[in-house]
C-alpha angles and dihedrals in degrees: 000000000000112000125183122265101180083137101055101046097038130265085235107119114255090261099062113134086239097056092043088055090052093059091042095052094036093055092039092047099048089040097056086040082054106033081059087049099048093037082063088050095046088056093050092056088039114032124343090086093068096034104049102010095046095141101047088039084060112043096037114005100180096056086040089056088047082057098051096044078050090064091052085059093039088071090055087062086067097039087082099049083046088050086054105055091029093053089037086058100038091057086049114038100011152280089258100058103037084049093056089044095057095045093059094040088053101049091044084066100036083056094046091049084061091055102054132131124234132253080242089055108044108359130222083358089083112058085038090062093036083060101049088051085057095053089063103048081049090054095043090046083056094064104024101075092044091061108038083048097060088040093067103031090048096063109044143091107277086231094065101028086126088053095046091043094050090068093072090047097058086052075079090053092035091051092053099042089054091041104053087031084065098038082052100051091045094049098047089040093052109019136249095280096048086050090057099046100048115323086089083073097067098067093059104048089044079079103075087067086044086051096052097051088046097050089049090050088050098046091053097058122088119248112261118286092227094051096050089046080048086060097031082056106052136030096205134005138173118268112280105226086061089059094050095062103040092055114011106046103111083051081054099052087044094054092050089054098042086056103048106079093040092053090042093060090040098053089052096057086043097045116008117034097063100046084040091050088041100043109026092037109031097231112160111266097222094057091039099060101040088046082057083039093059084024084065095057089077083057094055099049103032080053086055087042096050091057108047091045094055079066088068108028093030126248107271089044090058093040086059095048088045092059099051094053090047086048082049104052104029101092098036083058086066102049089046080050098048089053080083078215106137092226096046085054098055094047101052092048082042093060097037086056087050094059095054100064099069083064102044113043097060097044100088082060105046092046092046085052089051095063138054112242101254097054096030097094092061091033092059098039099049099035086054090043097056095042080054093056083053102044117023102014093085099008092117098039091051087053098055084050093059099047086043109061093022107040087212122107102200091072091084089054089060085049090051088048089047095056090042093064103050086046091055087044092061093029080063100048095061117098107245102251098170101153100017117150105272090212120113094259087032095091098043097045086054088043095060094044097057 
């Protein structure tokens, strides 16, 4: 089934400056596009309630926190139709350029976010533009991991295409870690009521410096070398969103469902534990967030881990380990979280971020070995920006649900087994295709074979 693709990837050894810049740009650039979408999630859990939502946070504050959960999942709508311009164009123009272009587009909004005018200065005005800013973080995110994936993956041994794959995934771990470390140190610095009346502001509009060093990094790597053989190749071809779904939907749907349950538990430690652990228990915030900040860092190497040993046990083999340990841990999180005890606390996130490594890091490869080159860049964006609308889009909002209407935390855990258990059900049900050819011919051919 496996086929060599020394040519596609390159015969440089792994430590080529080039190859080391395309992780590097791959990881920065992913981390900074991240770090703009979690910041956003940080300020629904902690203060957008109360800013842009203020009658409704008044008169009813729970419904008015399920709202504001509800704007983090309204971006996710968006994330497909971005995935669909942004693929269309990578497999046409080219994985360098799209990738620039998100970035920007992404930090534009993130800046403007932090500009904003509240619901006390100028009304309904205010949520309605929140929400259009959004929008557009939601549209750059669609087209910004299908890139930087096939970036990576593209360019590496084909023996270490996990490992490679795995640098833009901790860009997930790295961007929340940034963004809740520096909600942490201005909010200790200033207080909690500075950091409500103005201070929230500070970590949005930090990103147009992230965005600069990022777009430096980006311009400076090479365009992928599979995609450059893909246009050497032919003169003319059909567009490539058409061919996908002629002949790849069933890899798309299963995309989407490998993804859900990873990005559901993701998008509670990013959105919903602190301000749980802050608001329904009392625990103190400071300690809070820097107990999900440390917590993160299990995120960041089991991710790291997850890749590089995919390269040994096969992709499909580790996702499905991934996922039992997730199913596993996902209720006892709840009841070490429940204790109110702060280290408690940070064990019991600690371990659920461990889990999530195992079905993360190898993600950017076994996507990029599901699809033929000319068609991978929209296979692997949309099929990553619908799994996100199933899994992360309303996971913080369902879990506020839940809490709401049944008091019991565990509760979400039970959701997160539940979605678990659908992922490792599609994860199962794709043909094991570590070491295909990554030309375009390369994943049809193994999949014939086979």
């Amino acid at each position: 089934m496996a086929t060599s693709d020394a040519t596609a990837s390159g015969s440089a050894p792994l430590d080529t400056k080039e190859r080391r810049k395309v992780l590097a740009g791959t990881m920065v650039g992913t981390t900074i596009e991240w770090y703009d979408f979690f910041i956003y999630a940080q300020a629904a859990g902690l203060v957008l309630a109360p800013l842009f939502l203020a009658p409704m946070a008044e008169s009813n504050p729970g419904v008015a926190q399920v709202l504001s959960f509800a704007t983090i999942g309204i971006s996710f709508l968006f994330r497909p139709l971005g995935a669909i311009v942004a693929g269309h164009l990578g497999d046409k123009i080219g994985r360098k350029k799209v990738l620039v272009a998100t970035l920007v587009l992404m930090g534009v909004a993130t800046c403007l976010i932090g500009l904003l005018p509240t619901y006390a200065q100028i009304g309904v005005a205010a949520p309605v533009l929140l929400i259009i800013l959004r929008i557009l973080q939601g549209f750059s995110a669609g087209g910004e991991w299908g890139g930087a994936a096939l970036m990576s993956v593209e360019h590496a041994p084909v023996n270490k295409r996990g490992f490679f794959g795995a640098y833009p995934q901790i860009g997930v771990p790295c961007g929340m870690i940034l963004a809740t470390f520096v909600v942490w140190l201005i909010t200790t610095a200033i207080g909690p009521d500075a950091f409500l009346e103005w201070g929230w502001r500070i970590p949005f509009l930090l990103s147009f410096l992230l965005i600069i060093i990022g777009h430096l990094i980006r311009k400076s790597v090479e365009e992928s070398p599979v995609f450059k053989q893909m246009q050497e190749r032919r003169a003319e071809s059909s567009a490539p969103l058409g061919s996908l779904f002629r002949n790849n939907t069933r890899e798309v749907v299963l995309a989407a469902l490998i993804f859900l349950a990873n990005n559901a538990a993701g998008y509670l430690v990013i959105a919903f534990v602190a301000t749980y652990a802050s608001t329904a228990l009392g625990m103190e915030r400071g300690p809070v967030l820097l107990a999900t900040t440390l917590a993160s860092f299990g995120w960041l190497v089991s991710t790291l881990y997850g890749g590089w040993v995919s390269d040994r046990w096969g992709r499909v083999r580790t996702f499905q380990i991934g996922f039992v340990l997730l199913a596993v841990w996902a209720v006892p999180m709840w009841l070490m979280i429940d204790t109110a005890n702060i280290l408690f606390y940070f064990a019991g996130v600690f371990v659920f971020c461990l889990t999530l490594g195992l079905s993360y890091g190898p993600q950017s490869a076994l996507y990029a070995e599901m699809f033929p080159a000319e068609i991978r860049y929209s296979g692997v964006s949309i099929g990553y920006a619908l799994g996100a609308i199933l899994g992360g889009a309303f996971a913080p909002m369902i879990a506020q649900l839940l809490l709401e209407n049944t008091g019991m935390s565990w509760t979400i855990g039970a959701y997160i087994v539940g979605a678990a258990v659908i992922s490792f059900i599609g994860v199962s049900l794709v043909k094991e295709n570590m070491g295909v050819d990554l030309h375009a011919e390369g994943v049809d051919e193994a999949r014939k074979a086979s």
